[in-house]
N, C-alpha and C positions, 0 to 999 in steps of 0.2 A: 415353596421350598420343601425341600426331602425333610422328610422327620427327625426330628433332632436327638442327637448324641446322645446314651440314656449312661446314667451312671447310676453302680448298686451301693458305692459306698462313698459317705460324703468326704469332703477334704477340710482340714480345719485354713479356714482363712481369715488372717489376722489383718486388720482394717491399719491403717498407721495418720500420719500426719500430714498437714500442709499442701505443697503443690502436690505432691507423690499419692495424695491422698485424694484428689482432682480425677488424678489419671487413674487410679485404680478403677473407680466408676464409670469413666468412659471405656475404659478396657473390656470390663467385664457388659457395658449398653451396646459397646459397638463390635467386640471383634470376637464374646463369649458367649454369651445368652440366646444372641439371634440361631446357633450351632449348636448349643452342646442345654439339655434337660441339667443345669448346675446345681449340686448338692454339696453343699459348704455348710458347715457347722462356722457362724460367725462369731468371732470374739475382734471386741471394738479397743485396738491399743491405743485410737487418741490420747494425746495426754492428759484432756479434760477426765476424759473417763479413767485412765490410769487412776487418775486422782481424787476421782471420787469414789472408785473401788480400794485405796489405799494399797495400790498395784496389784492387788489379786487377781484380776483380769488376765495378767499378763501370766504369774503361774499357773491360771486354770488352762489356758492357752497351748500351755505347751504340756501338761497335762494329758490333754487332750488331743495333743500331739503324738504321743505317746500311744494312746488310746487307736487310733487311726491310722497312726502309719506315715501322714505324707500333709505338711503342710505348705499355705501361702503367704509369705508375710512382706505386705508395705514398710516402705522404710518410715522410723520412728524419730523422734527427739530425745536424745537424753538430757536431761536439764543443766542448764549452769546456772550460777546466778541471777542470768538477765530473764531467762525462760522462768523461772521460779517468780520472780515479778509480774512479768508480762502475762503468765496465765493464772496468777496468783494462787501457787499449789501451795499445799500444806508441808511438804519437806522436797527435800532436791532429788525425786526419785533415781533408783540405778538404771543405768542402760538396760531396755529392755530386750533385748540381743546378748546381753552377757547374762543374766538372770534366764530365758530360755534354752543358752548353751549350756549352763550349767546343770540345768533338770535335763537337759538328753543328755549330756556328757559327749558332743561328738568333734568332728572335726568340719571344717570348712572348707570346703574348695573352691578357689575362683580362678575362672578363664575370660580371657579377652573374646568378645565376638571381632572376630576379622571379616573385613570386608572391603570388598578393590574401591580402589580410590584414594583410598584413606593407609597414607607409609608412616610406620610407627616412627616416635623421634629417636629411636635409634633406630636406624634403619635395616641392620642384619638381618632385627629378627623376625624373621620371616616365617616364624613359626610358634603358636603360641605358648605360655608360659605360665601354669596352672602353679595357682600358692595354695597350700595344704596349710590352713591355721588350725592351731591348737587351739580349743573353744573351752577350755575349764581355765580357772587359777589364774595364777598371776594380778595381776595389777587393775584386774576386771573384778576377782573376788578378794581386794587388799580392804587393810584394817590399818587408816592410821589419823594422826593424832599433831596436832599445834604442841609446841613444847616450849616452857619458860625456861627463861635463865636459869645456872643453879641447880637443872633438873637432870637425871642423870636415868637413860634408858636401856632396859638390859633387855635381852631375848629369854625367854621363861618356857620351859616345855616342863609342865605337870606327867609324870609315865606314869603308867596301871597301880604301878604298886605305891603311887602316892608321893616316891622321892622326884624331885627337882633338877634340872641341868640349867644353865645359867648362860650367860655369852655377853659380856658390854658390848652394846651398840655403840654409844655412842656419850661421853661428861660435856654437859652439853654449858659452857660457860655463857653464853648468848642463846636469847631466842630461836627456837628452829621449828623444823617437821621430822616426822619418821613415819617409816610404813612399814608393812609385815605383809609378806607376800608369801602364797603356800601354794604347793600342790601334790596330788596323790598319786605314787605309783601305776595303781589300777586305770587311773584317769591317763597318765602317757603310757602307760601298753596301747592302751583303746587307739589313742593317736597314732602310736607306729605301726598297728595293724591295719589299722584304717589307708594309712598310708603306704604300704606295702601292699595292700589288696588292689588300691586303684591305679596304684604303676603297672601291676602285673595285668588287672583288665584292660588301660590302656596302651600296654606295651610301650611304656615311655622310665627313665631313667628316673631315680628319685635322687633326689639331692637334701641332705637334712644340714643345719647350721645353728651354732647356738653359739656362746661366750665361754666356754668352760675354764678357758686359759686365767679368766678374769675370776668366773664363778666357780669355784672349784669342789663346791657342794651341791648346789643347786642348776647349776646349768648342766653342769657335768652328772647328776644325775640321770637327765634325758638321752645326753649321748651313751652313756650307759645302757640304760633299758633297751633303746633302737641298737645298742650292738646285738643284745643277746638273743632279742628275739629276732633280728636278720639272720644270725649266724646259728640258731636252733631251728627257724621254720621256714625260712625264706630262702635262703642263701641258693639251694637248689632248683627252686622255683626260676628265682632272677635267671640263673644262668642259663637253664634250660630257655627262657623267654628273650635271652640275648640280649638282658635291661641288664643295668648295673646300678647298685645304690654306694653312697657316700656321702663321710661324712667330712664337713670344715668349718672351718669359723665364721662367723658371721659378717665380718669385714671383708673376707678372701670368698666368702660366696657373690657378696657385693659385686665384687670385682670380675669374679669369673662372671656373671651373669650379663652386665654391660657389654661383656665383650660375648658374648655367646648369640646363635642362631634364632636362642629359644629351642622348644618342642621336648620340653621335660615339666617335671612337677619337684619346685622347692619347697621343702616341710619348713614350718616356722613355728616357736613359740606364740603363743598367743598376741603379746604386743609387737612385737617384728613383724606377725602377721601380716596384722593391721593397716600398719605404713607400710609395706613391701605392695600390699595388694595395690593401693591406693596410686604408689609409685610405677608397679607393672601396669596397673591401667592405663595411668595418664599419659604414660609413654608410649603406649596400646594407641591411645587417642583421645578415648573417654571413657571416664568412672560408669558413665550410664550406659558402655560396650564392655558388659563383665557379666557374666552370671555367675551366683553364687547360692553356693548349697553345702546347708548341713548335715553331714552323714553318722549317724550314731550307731555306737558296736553292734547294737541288737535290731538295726537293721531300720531305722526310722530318717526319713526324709523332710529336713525343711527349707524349701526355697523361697529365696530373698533378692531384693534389687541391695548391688557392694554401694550404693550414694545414701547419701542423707537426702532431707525432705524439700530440699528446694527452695531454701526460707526465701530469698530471694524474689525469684518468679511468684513464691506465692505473695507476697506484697503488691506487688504488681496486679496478679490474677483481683485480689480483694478490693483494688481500684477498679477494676473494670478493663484494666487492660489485657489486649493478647500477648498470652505467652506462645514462645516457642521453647515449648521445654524435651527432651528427650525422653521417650516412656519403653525405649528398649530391654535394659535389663527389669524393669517394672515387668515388661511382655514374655520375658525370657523367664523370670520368675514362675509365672504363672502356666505356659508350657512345661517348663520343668516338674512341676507338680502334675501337672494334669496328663503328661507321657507316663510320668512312675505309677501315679494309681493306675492306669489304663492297662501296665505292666502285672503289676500286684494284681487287679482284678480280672485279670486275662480278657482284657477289652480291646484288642487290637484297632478296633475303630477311634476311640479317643488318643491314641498314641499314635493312629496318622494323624488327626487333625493337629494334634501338640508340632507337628515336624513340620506340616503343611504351612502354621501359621507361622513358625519360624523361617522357613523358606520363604514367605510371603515378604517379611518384614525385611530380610537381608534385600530382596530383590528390588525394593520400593526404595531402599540407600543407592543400590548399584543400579537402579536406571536415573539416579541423579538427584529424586524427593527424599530430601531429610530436614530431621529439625536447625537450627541457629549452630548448634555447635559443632554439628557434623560439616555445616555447611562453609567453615571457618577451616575445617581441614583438610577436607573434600578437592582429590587434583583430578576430578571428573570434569569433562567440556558439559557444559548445558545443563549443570546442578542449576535445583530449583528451592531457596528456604520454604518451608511450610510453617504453620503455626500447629500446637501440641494436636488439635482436634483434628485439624486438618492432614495430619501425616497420617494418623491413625484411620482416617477415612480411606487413605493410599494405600494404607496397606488389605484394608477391608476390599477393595475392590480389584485384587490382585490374588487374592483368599479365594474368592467369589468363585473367580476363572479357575481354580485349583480344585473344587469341590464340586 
C-alpha cells in the first residue's frame, strides 16, 4: 500500500459509550488507520470514566477542543435514574453534549444523508432539510427544584447595584416542580450569525421559529436579535444570493415544513432543536442517515453521530450476539472532521480521502449492502442485510478501488 495519509495537527477525539462505542474501534481498525498516519489527542467520555473523573474529562475535551480547532465525538449516555444504578455512578451526570456546547457556545447543524432507494415518509421532500440547533441555554443549562405544599416560588434577579426585581411564579397550594431557564444575548447573536453565514455558503433559504406569541420575553427575545442583525448585516447579502430569510411560529413552521419540498435550513431553539432533528431524520429514514456538527463563532468544529448509544444492540453485542447496527453517521462524523483539518491544514490529500470514504459508504447502500434498518427501508431489487463489521468491510473494499 501507498504511504499513509500524514497529518501536522492532531484532532481531539472523544471516545463515548456502548454499541456506538464498538463501532468507533472498528471504524478507525478498518476504514482509518490502514490510510491515514492518525493523530487524535484522546479523551475517554465513557461513562465509567466520566465518573471517575467526576466529569472533568468531558470539560478538558472540549477545552481542547478549543485548543485545536476540530473535533470527533461518539455518541454518549446521559444518565437517568436506571443508568445511575446500572453503572453505579456517584451523581446523575449532565449530558455531556450540553456541557461541550456550552464551553464552545456554537450551533448545530444536521442534515439527512440521502440516498436512492430509500423515499423519505413524506415523500415530497426530495430535498434535504438541514436543523440549525441552538447549543447554549435553555433547559440543557436549567436550574430546578421539587416543591412542597404551602411553598410559594418567586423569580429573583439580584442587579449590580445590589437592588432586587421579583416576579411570582407560581403559590404553590400542592406539591409541585419549577425550573429556571436562561440565556445570553451574546450566546443568540452567535447563533443567528452562525446561521446566516451557512445559508449564504450554502445558498439555501433560512427559516427561524420560536413561541413568541406564547413567550413574550423570552422567546421573543430571539426573534428580536435574528431581526436586527438580518436587517443590519445580512439583509443585503441574502438578496444579492437570491436566499430569503424568515421568521414564524413554531407550530406554522411545523406545518409549512410537512408540506414543503425540503432544501432549506430551519433555526431552532435549542430543545425544538432536539426533537425537530430527531423528527426530520426519522422521516429522512434513519437517525443513523444525519450528520451533525457543531460550529462555534470563533470558528471551531465538532463532529458527532445525531443517535444515542445503541443500548439495545449493545446487550445483544455483550451476549455474543451479531449486531446489525448502522455506523454511518458514526462514519460521517469522523469524515467531517478529518475534510475540515485537512481544510485548516492545507492538506488537500486527507480531505479527498474524507470525500472518497464518504462516497464509498453511500455506494455500498446503493449497490443494495446495508445494515437491518436500511434494509427495512430499502425499495432496492437485490438488497442484501449485512451485520455492523460486515458492511464496514463493504464499504473498505469499494474505498480500496477509489484509492
Amino acid at each position: 500500500m501507498a504511504d499513509k495519509i500524514k497529518m501536522t495537527t492532531s484532532l481531539v477525539e472523544m471516545d463515548g459509550d456502548e454499541m456506538t462505542r464498538v463501532i468507533w474501534k472498528m471504524i478507525k481498525d478498518i476504514l482509518l488507520t490502514p490510510y491515514i498516519d492518525l493523530k487524535t489527542e484522546y479523551y475517554d467520555l465513557g461513562l465509567e470514566y466520566r465518573n471517575e473523573t467526576k466529569d472533568q474529562v468531558t470539560i478538558d475535551s472540549a477545552e481542547a477542543t478549543k485548543k485545536y480547532g476540530v473535533a470527533v465525538k461518539c455518541a454518549t449516555i446521559t444518565p437517568n435514574a436506571d443508568r445511575v444504578k446500572e453503572y453505579n455512578l456517584s451523581e446523575m451526570w449532565k449530558s455531556p453534549n450540553g456541557t461541550i456546547r456550552a464551553i464552545l457556545d456554537g450551533t448545530v447543524f444536521r442534515t439527512p444523508i440521502i440516498v436512492k432507494g430509500i423515499t423519505p415518509y413524506i415523500p415530497t421532500w426530495t430535498k434535504p432539510i438541514t436543523i440549525a440547533r441552538h447549543a447554549y441555554g435553555d433547559v440543557y443549562k436549567n436550574t430546578e427544584m421539587a416543591v412542597d405544599g404551602g411553598s410559594k416560588a418567586e423569580l429573583v434577579v439580584t442587579k449590580a447595584d445590589g437592588s432586587e426585581e421579583r416576579s411570582l411564579i407560581h403559590d404553590f397550594a400542592t406539591p409541585g416542580i419549577i425550573q429556571g431557564l436562561h440565556n445570553i444575548d451574546k450566546s443568540i447573536g452567535s447563533f443567528a450569525r452562525a446561521c446566516f453565514n451557512f445559508a449564504l455558503d450554502s445558498k439555501q433559504d433560512l427559516w427561524f421559529a420560536t413561541k413568541d406569541t406564547i413567550s413574550k420575553k423570552y422567546d421573543h427575545r430571539f426573534k428580536d436579535i435574528f431581526n436586527e442583525i438580518y436587517a443590519a448585516e445580512y439583509k443585503e447579502k441574502f438578496e444579492a444570493a437570491g436566499i430569503e430569510y424568515f421568521y414564524t411560529l413554531i407550530d406554522d413552521a411545523v406545518a409549512r415544513v410537512v408540506r414543503s419540498e425540503g432544501g432549506y435550513i430551519w433555526a431552532c431553539k435549542n430543545y425544538d432543536g432536539d426533537v425537530m432533528s430527531d423528527m426530520v431524520a426519522t422521516a429522512y429514514g434513519s437517525l443513523a442517515m444525519m450528520t451533525s456538527v457543531l460550529v462555534s463563532p470563533d470558528g471551531v468544529y465538532e463532529y458527532e453521530a445525531a443517535h444515542g448509544t445503541v443500548q439495545r444492540h449493545y446487550y445483544k453485542h455483550l451476549k455474543g450476539e451479531v449486531t446489525s447496527t448502522n455506523s454511518v453517521a458514526t462514519l460521517f462524523a469522523w469524515t467531517g472532521a478529518l475534510r475540515k483539518r485537512g481544510e485548516l491544514d492545507q492538506l488537500p490529500e486527507l480531505s479527498a480521502f474524507a470525500d472518497k470514504l464518504e462516497k464509498a459508504t453511500i455506494q455500498t447502500i446503493e449497490e443494495g449492502v446495508m445494515t437491518g434498518d436500511l434494509y427495512l427501508l430499502s425499495k432496492l431489487e437485490g438488497k442484501k442485510k449485512v451485520n455492523t463489521e460486515e458492511f464496514l468491510v463493504a464499504v473498505n473494499e469499494r474505498l480500496q478501488a477509489m484509492m
